[in-house]
mmCIF file of the C-alpha atoms, coordinates in Angstrom:
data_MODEL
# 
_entry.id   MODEL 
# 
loop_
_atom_site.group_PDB 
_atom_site.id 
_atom_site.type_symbol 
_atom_site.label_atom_id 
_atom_site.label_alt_id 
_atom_site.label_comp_id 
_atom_site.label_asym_id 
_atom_site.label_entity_id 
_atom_site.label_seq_id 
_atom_site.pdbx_PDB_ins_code 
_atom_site.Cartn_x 
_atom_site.Cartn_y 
_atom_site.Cartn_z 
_atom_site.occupancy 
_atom_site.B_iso_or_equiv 
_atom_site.pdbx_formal_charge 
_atom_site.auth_seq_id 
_atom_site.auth_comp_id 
_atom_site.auth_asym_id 
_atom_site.auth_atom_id 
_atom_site.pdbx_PDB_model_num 
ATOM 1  C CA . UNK A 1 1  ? 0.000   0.000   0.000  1.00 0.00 ? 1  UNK A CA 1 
ATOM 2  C CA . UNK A 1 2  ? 1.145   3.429   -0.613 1.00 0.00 ? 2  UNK A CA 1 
ATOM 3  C CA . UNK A 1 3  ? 2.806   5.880   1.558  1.00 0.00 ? 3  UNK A CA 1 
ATOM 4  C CA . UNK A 1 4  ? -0.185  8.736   1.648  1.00 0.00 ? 4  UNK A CA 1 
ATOM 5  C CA . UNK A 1 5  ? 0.560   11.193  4.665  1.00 0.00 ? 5  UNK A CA 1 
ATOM 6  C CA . UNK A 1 6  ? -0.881  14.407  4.077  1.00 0.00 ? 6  UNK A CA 1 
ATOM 7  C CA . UNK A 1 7  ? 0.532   17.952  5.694  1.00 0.00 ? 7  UNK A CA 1 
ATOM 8  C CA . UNK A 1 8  ? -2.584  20.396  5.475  1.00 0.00 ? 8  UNK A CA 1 
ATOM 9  C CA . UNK A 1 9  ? -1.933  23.984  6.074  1.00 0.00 ? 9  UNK A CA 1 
ATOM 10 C CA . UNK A 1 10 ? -4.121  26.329  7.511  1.00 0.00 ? 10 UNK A CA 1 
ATOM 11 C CA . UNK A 1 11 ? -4.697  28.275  4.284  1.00 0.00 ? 11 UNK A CA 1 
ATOM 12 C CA . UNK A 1 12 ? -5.993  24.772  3.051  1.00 0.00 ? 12 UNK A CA 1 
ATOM 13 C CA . UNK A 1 13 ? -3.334  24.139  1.018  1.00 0.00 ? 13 UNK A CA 1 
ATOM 14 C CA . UNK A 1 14 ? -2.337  20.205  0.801  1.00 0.00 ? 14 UNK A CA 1 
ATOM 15 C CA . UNK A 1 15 ? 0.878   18.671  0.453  1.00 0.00 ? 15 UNK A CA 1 
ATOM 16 C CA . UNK A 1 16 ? 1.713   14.340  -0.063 1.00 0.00 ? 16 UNK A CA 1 
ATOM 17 C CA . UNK A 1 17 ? 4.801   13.857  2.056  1.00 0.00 ? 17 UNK A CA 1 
ATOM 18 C CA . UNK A 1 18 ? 6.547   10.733  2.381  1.00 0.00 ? 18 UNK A CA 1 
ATOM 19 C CA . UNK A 1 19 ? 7.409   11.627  6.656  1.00 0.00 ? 19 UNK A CA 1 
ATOM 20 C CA . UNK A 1 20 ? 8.497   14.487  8.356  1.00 0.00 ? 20 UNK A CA 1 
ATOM 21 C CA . UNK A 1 21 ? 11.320  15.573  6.713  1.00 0.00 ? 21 UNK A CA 1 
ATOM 22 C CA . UNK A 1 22 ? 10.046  16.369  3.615  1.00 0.00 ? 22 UNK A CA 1 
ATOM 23 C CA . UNK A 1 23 ? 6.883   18.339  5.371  1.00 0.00 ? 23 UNK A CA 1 
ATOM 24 C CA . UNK A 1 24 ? 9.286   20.121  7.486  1.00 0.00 ? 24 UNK A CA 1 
ATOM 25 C CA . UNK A 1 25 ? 11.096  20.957  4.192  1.00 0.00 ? 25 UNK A CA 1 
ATOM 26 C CA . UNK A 1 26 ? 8.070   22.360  2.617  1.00 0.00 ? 26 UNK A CA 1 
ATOM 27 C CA . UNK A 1 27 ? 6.714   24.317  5.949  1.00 0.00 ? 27 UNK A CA 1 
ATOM 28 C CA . UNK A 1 28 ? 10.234  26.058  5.186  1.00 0.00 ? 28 UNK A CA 1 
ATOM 29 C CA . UNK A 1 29 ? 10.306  26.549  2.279  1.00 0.00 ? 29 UNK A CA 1 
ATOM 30 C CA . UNK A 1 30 ? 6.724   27.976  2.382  1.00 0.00 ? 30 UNK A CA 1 
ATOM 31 C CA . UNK A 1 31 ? 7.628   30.616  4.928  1.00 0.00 ? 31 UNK A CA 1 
ATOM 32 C CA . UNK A 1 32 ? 11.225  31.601  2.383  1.00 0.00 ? 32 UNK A CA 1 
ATOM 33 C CA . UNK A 1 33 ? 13.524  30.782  6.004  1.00 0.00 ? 33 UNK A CA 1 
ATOM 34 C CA . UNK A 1 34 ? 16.777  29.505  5.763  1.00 0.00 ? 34 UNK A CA 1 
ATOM 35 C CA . UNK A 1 35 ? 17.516  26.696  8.030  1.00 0.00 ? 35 UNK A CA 1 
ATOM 36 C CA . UNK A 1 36 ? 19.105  29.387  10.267 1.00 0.00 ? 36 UNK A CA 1 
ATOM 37 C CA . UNK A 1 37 ? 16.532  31.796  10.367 1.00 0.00 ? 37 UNK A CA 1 
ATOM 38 C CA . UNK A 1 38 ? 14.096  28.703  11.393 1.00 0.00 ? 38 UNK A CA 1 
ATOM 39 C CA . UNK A 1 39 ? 16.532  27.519  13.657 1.00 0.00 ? 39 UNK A CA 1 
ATOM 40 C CA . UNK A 1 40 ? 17.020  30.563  15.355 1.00 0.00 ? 40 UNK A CA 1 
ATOM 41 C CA . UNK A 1 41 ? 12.617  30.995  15.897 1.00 0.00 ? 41 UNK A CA 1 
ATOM 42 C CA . UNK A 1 42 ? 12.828  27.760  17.386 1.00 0.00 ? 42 UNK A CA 1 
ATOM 43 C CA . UNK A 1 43 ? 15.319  28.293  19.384 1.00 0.00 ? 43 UNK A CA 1 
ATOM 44 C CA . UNK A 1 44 ? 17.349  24.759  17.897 1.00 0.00 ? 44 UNK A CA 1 
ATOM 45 C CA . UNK A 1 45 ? 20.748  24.563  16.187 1.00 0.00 ? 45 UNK A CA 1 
ATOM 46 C CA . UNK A 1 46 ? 20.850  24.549  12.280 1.00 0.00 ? 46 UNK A CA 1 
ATOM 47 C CA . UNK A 1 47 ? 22.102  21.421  12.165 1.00 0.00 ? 47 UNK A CA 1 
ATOM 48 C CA . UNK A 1 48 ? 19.213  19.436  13.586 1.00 0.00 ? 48 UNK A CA 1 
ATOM 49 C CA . UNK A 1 49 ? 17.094  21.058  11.402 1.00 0.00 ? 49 UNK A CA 1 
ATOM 50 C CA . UNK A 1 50 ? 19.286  20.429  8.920  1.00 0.00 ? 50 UNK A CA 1 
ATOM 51 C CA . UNK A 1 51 ? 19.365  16.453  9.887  1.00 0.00 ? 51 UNK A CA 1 
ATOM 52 C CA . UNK A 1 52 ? 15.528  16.452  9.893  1.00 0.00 ? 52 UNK A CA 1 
ATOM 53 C CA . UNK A 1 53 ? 15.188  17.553  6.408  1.00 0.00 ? 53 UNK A CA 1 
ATOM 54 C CA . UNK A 1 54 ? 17.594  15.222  5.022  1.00 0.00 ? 54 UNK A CA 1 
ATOM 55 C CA . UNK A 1 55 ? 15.921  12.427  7.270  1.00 0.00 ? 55 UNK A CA 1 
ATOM 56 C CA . UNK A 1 56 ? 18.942  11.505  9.007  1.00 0.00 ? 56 UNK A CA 1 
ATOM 57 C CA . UNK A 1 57 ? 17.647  12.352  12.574 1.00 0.00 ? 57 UNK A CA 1 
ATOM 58 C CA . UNK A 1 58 ? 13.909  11.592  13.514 1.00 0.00 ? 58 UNK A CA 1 
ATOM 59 C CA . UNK A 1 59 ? 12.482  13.897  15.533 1.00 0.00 ? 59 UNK A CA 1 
ATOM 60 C CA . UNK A 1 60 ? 10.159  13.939  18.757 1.00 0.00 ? 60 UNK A CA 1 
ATOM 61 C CA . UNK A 1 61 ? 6.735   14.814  18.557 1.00 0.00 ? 61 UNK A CA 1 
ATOM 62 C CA . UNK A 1 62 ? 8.068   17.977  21.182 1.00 0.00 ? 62 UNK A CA 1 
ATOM 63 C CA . UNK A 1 63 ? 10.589  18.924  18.490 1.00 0.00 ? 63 UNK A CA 1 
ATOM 64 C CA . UNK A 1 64 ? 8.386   19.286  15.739 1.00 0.00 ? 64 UNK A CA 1 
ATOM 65 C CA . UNK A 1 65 ? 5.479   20.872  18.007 1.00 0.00 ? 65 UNK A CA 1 
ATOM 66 C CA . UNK A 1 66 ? 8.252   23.321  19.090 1.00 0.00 ? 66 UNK A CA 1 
ATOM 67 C CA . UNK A 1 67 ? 9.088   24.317  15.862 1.00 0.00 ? 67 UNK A CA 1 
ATOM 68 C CA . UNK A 1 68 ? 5.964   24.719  14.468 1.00 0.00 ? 68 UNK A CA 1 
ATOM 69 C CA . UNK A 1 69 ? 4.940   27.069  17.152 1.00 0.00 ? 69 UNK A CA 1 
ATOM 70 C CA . UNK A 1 70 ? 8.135   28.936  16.147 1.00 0.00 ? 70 UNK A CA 1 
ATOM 71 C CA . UNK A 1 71 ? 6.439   29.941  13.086 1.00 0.00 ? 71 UNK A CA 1 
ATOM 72 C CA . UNK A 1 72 ? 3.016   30.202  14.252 1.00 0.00 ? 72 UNK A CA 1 
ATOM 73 C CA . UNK A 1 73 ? 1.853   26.754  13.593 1.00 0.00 ? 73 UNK A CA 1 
ATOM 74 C CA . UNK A 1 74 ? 0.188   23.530  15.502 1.00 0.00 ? 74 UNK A CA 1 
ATOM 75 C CA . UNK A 1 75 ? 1.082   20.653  14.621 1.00 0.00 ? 75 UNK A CA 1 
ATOM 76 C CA . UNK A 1 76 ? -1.363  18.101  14.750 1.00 0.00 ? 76 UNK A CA 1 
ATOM 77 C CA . UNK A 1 77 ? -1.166  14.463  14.281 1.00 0.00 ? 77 UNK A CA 1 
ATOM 78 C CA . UNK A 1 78 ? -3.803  11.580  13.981 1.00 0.00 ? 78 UNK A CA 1 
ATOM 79 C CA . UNK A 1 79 ? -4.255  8.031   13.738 1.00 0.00 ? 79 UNK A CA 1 
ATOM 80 C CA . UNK A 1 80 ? -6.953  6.919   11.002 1.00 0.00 ? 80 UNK A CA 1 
ATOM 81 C CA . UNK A 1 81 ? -8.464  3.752   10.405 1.00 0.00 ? 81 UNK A CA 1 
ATOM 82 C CA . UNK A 1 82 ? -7.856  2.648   6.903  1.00 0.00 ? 82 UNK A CA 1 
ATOM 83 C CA . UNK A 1 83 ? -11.106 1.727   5.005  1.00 0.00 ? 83 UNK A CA 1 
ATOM 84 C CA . UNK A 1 84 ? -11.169 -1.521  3.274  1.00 0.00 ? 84 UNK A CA 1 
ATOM 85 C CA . UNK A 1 85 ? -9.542  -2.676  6.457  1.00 0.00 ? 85 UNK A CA 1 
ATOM 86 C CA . UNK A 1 86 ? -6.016  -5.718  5.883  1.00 0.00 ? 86 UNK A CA 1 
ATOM 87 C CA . UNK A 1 87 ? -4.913  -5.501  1.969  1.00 0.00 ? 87 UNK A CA 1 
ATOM 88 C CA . UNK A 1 88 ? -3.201  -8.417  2.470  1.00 0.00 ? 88 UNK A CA 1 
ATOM 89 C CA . UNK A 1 89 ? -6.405  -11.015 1.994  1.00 0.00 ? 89 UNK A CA 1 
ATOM 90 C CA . UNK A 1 90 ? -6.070  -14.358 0.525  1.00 0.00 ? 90 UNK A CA 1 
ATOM 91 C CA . UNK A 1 91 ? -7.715  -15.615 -2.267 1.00 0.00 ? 91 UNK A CA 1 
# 
């Protein structure tokens, strides 16, 4: 089954991202920071933000609540019950 995480923005824009790191990219980008400038809001080093994006450090669920805040965000996160239930049936 596919990978379909969705990062919704207040605005109501709608991005696909494959985990964090890529919808911590975008939140960036979105806002035109550097990963200094975003560092700096969120009172983190540059290089963790830096190891984020490129998915080489996985954040806490504080970390990423902490940033978001940074920037005037909430993050939010939620556990949804696929429909169609187990793909993997036999036949």
């Amino acid at each position: 089954m596919a990978n379909t995480n969705k990062v919704i923005f207040d605005d109501g824009k709608q991005i696909i991202a494959g985990d964090i790191s890529e919808a911590l990219l975008v939140l960036r980008k979105q806002l035109h920071l550097t990963q200094t400038e975003l560092a700096k809001k969120a009172k983190t080093d540059q290089g963790s933000i830096s190891r984020v994006e490129r998915g080489a450090l996985n954040p806490t669920i504080n970390w990423i609540s902490q940033v978001a805040e940074s920037v005037g965000y909430t993050a939010e996160f939620k556990f949804k019950k696929n429909d169609g239930g187990n793909q993997n049936e036999d036949k």
